[in-house]
N, CA, C and O atoms as a DFTB+ gen file, in Angstrom:
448 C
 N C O
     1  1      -5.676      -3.359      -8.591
     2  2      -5.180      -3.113      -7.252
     3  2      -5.848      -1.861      -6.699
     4  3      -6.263      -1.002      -7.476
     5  1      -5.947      -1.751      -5.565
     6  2      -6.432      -0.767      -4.591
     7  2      -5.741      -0.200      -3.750
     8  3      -5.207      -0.982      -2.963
     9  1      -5.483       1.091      -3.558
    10  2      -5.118       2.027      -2.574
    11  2      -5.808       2.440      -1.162
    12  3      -6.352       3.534      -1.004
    13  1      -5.737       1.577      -0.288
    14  2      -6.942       1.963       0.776
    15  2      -6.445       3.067       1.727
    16  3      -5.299       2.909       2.147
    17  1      -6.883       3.780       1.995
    18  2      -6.367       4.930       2.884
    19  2      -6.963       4.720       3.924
    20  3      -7.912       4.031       3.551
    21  1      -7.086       4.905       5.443
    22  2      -7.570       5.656       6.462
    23  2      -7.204       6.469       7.292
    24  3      -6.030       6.451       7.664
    25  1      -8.191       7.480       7.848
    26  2      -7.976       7.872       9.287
    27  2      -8.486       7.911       9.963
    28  3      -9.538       8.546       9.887
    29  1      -8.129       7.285      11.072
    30  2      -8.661       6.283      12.624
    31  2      -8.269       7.168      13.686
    32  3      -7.298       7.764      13.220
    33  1      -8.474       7.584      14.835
    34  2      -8.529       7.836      15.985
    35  2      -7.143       7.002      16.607
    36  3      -7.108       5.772      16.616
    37  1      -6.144       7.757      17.063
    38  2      -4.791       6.902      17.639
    39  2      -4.876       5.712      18.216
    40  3      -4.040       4.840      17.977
    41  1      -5.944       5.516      19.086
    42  2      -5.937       4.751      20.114
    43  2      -6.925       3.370      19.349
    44  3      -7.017       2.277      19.909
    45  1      -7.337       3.560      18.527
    46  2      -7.600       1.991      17.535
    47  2      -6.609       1.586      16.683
    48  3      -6.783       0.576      16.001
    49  1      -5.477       2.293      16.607
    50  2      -4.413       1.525      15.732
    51  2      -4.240       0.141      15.828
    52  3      -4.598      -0.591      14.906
    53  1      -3.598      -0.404      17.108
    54  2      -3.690      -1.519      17.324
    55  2      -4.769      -2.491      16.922
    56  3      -4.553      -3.564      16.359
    57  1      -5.893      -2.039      17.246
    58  2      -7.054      -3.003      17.408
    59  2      -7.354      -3.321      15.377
    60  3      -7.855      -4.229      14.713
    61  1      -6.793      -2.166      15.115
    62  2      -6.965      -1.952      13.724
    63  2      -5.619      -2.853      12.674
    64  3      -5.795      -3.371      11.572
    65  1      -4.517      -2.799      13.356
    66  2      -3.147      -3.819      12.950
    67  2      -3.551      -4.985      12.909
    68  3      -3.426      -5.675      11.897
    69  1      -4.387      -5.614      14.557
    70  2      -5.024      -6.774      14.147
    71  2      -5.787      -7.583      13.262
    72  3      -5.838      -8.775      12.958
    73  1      -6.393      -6.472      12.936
    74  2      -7.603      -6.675      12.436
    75  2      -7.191      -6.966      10.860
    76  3      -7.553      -7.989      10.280
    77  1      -6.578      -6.181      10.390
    78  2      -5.619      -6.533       9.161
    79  2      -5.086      -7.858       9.085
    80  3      -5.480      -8.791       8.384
    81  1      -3.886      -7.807      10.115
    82  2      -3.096      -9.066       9.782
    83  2      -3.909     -10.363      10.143
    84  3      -3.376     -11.370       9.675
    85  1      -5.146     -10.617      10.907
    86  2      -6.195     -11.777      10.529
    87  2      -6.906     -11.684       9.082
    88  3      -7.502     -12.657       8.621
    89  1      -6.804     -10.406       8.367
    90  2      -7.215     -10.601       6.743
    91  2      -6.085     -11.282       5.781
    92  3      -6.234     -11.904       4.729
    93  1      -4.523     -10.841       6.741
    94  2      -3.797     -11.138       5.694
    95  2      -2.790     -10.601       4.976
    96  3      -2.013     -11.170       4.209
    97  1      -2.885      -9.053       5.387
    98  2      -2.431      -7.739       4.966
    99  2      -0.760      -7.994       5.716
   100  3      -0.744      -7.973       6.947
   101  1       0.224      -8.164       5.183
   102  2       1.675      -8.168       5.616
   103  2       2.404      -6.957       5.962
   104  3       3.423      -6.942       6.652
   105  1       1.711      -5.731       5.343
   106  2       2.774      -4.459       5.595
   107  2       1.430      -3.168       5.722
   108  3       0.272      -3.483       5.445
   109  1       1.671      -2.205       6.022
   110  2       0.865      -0.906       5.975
   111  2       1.968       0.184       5.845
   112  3       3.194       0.069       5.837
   113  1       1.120       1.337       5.740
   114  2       2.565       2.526       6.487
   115  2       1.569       3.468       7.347
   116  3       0.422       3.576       6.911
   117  1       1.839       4.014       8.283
   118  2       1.053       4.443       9.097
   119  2       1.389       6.085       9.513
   120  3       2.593       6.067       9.769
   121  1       1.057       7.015       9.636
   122  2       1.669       8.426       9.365
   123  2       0.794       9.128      11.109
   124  3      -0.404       9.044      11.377
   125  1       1.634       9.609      11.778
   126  2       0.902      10.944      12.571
   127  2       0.242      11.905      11.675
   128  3       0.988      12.557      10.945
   129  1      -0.916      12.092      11.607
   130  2      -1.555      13.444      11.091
   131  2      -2.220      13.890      12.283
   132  3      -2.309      13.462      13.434
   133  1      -2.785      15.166      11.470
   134  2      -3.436      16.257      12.182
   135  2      -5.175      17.169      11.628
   136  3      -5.093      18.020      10.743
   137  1      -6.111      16.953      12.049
   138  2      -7.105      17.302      11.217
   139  2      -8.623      16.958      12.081
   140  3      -8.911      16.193      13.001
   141  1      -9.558      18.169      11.077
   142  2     -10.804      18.346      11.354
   143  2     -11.768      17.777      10.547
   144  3     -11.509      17.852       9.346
   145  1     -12.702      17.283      10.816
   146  2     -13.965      17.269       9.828
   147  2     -14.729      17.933      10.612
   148  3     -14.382      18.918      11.265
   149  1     -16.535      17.099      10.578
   150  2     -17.492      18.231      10.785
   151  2     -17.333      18.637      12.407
   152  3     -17.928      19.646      12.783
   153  1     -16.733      18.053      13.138
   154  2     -16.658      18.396      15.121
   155  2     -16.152      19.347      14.625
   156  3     -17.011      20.220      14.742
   157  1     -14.874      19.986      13.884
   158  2     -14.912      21.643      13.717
   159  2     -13.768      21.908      14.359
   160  3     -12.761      22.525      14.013
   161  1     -14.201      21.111      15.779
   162  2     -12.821      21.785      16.808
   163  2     -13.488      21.923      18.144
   164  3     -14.716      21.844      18.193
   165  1     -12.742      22.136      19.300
   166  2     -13.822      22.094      20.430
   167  2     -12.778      23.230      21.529
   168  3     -11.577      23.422      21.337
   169  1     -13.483      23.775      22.503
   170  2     -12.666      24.966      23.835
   171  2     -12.210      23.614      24.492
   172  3     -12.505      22.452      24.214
   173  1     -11.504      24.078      25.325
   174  2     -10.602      23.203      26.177
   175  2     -10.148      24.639      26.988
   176  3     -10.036      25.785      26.551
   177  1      -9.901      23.991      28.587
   178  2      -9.626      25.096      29.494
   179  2      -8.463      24.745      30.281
   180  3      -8.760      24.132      31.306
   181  1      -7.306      24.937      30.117
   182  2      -6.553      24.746      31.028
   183  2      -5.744      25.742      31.830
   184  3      -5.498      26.896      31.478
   185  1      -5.400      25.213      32.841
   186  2      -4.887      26.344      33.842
   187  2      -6.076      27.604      33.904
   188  3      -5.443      28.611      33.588
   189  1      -6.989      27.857      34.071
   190  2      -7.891      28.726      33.527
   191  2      -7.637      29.597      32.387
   192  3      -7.830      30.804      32.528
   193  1      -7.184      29.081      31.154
   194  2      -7.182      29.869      29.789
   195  2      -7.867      28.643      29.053
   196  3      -7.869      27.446      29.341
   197  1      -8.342      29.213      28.198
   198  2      -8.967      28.658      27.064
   199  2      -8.662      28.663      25.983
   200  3      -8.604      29.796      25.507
   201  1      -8.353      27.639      25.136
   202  2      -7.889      26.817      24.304
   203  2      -8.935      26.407      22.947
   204  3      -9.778      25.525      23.116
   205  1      -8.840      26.959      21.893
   206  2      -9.544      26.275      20.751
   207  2      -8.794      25.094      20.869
   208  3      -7.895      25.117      21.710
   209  1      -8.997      23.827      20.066
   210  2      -8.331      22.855      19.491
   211  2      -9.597      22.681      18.123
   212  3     -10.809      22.534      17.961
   213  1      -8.340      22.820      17.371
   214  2      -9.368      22.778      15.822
   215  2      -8.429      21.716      14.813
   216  3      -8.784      21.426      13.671
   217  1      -7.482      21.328      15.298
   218  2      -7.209      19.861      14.780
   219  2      -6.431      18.736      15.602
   220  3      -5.407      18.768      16.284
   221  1      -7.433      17.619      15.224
   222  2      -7.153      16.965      16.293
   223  2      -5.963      15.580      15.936
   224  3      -5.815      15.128      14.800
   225  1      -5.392      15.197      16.863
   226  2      -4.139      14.007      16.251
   227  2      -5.127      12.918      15.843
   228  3      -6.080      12.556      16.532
   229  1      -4.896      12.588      15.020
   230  2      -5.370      10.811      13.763
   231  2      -3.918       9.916      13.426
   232  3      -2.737      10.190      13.638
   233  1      -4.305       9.225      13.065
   234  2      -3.341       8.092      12.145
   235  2      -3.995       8.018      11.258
   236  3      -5.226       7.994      11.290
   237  1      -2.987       7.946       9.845
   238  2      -3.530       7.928       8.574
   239  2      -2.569       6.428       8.175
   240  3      -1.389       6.232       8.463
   241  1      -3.679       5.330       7.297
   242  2      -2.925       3.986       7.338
   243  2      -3.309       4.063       6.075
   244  3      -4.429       4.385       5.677
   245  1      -1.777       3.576       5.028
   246  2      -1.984       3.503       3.778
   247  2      -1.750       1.790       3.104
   248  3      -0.563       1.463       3.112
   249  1      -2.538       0.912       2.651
   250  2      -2.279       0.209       2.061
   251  2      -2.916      -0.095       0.380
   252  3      -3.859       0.373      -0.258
   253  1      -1.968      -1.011       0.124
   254  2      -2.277      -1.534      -1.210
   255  2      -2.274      -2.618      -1.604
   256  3      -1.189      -3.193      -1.695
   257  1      -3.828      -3.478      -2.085
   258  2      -3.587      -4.522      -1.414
   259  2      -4.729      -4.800      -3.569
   260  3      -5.082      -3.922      -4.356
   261  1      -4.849      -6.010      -3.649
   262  2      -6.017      -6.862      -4.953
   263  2      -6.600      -6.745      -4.323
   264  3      -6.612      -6.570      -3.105
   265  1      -7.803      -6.894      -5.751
   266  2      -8.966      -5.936      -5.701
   267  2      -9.918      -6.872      -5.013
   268  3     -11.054      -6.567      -4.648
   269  1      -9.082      -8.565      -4.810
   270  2     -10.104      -9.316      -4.192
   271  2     -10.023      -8.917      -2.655
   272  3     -11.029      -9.212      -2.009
   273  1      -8.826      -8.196      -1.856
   274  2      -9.297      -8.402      -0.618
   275  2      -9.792      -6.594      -0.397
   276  3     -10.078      -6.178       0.725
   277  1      -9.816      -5.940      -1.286
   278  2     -10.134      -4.685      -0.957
   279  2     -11.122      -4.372       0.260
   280  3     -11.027      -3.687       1.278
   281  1     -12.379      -5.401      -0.454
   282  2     -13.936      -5.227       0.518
   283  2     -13.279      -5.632       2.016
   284  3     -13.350      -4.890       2.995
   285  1     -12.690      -6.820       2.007
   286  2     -12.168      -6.890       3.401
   287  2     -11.663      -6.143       4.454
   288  3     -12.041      -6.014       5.619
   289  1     -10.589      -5.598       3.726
   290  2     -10.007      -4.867       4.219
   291  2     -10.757      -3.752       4.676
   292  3     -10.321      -3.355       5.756
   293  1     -11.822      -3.035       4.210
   294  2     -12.284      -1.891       4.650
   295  2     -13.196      -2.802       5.544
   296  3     -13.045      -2.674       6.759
   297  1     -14.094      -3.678       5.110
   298  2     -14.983      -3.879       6.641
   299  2     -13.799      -3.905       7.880
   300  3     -14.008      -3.195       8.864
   301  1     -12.632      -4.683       7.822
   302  2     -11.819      -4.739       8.749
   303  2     -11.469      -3.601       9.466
   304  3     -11.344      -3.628      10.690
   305  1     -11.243      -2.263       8.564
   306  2     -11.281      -0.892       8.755
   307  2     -12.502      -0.137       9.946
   308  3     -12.424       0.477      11.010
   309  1     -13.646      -0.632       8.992
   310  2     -15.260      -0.225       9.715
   311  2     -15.138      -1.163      11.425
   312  3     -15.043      -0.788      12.594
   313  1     -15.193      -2.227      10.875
   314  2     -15.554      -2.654      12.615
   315  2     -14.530      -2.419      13.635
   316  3     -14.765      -2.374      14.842
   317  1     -13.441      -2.278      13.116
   318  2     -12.451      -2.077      14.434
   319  2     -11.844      -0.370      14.500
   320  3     -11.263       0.154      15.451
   321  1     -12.130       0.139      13.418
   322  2     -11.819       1.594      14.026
   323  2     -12.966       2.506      14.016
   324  3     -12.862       3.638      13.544
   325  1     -13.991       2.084      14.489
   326  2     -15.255       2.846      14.733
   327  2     -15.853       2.725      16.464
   328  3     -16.350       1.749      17.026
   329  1     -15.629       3.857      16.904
   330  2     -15.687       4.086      17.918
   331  2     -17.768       3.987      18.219
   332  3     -18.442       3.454      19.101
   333  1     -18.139       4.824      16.933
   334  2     -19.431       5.582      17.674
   335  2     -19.462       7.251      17.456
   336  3     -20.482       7.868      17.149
   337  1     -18.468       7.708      17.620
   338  2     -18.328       8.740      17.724
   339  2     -17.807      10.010      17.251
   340  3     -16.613       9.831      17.015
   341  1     -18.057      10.905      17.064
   342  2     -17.457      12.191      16.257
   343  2     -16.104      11.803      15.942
   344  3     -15.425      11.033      16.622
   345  1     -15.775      12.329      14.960
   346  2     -14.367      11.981      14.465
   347  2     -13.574      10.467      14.669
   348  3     -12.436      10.233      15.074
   349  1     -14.723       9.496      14.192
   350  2     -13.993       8.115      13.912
   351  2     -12.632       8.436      12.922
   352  3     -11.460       8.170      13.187
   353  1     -13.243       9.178      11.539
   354  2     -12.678       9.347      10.463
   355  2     -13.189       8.637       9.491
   356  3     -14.372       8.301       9.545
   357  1     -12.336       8.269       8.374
   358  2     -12.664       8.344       7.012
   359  2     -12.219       7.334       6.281
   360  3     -11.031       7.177       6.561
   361  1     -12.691       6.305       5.212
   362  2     -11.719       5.451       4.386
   363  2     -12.150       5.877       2.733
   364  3     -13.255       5.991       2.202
   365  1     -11.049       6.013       2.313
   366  2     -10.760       6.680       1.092
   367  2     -10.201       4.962      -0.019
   368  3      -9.341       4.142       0.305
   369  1     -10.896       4.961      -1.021
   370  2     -10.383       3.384      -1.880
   371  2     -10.592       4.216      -3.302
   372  3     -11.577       4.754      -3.808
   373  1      -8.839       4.034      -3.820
   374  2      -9.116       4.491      -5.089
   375  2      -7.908       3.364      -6.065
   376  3      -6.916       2.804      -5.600
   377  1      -8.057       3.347      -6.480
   378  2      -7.232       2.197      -8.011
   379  2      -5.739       2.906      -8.565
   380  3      -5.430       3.962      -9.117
   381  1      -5.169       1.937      -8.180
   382  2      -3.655       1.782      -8.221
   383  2      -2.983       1.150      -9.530
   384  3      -2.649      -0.028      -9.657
   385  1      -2.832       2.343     -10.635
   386  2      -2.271       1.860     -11.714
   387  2      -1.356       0.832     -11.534
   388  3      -1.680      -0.347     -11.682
   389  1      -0.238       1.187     -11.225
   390  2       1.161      -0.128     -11.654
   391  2       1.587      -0.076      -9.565
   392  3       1.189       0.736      -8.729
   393  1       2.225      -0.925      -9.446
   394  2       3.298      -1.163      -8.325
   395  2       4.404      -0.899      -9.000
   396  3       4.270      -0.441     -10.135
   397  1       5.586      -1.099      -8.528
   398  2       7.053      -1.712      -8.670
   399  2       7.894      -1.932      -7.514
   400  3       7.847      -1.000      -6.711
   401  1       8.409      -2.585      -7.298
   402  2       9.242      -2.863      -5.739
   403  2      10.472      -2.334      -6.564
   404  3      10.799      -2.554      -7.730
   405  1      10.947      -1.699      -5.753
   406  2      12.584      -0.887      -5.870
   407  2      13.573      -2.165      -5.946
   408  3      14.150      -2.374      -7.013
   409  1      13.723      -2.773      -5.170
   410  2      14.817      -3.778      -4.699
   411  2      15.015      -4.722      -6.083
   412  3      16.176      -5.130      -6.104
   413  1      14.448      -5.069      -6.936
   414  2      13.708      -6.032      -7.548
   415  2      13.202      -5.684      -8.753
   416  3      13.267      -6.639      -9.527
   417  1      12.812      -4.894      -9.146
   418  2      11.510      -4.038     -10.325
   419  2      10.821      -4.991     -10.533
   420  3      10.395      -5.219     -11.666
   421  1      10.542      -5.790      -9.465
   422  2       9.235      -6.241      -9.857
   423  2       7.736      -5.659     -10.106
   424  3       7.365      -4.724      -9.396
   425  1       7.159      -6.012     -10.763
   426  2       5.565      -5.050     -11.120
   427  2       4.390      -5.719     -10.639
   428  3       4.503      -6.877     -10.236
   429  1       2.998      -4.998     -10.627
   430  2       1.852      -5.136     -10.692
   431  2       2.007      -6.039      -9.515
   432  3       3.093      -6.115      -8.941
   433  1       0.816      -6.826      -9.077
   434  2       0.414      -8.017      -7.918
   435  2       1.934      -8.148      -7.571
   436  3       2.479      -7.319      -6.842
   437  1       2.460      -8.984      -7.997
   438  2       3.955      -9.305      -7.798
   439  2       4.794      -8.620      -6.956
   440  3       5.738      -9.136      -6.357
   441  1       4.548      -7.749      -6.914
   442  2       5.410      -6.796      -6.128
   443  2       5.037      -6.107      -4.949
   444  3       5.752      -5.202      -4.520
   445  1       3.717      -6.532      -4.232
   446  2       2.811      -6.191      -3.324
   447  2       3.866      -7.149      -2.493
   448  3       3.680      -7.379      -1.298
């Protein structure tokens, strides 16, 4: 099993939910974050004062899904939350010892 992480730009969430549930994917969890990579941060001027912004709002989407639809899932990731542009963000895939569903103790695949 696989742990797929991302963080997408707010405004592809949607396009990015879709894009999942035509792979197949039934659940995610999806988090407000906050953060920089290499853009750094940028001035912003309002009211005439000036403004660093050095982290910017993302969605971070966590799923866990077999190792057969892993590849999917991230192209699904790549084509729909890629803008082009500075701070698309990032997909992180790392291996998911055990599951267990609470409700149930069910384990491993089973419990996805």
């Amino acid at each position: 099993m696989k742990m797929i992480e991302a963080i997408i730009k707010p405004f592809k969430l949607d396009d990015v939910k879709r894009a999942l549930d035509r792979v197949g994917i039934p659940g995610m969890t999806v988090s407000e974050v906050r953060g920089f990579g290499r853009q750094q941060g940028n001035l912003e001027v309002f009211r005439r004062d000036e403004y660093e912004l050095s982290f910017f709002p993302k969605m971070k989407l966590e799923v866990v899904v077999t190792d057969s639809l892993a590849d999917q899932v991230v192209s699904a990731l790549q084509d729909r939350g890629r803008t082009g542009n500075y701070g698309d963000g990032k997909i992180f895939v790392s291996t998911v010892q055990d599951v267990i569903r609470i409700r149930t103790g069910e384990r491993g695949e089973t419990a996805l």
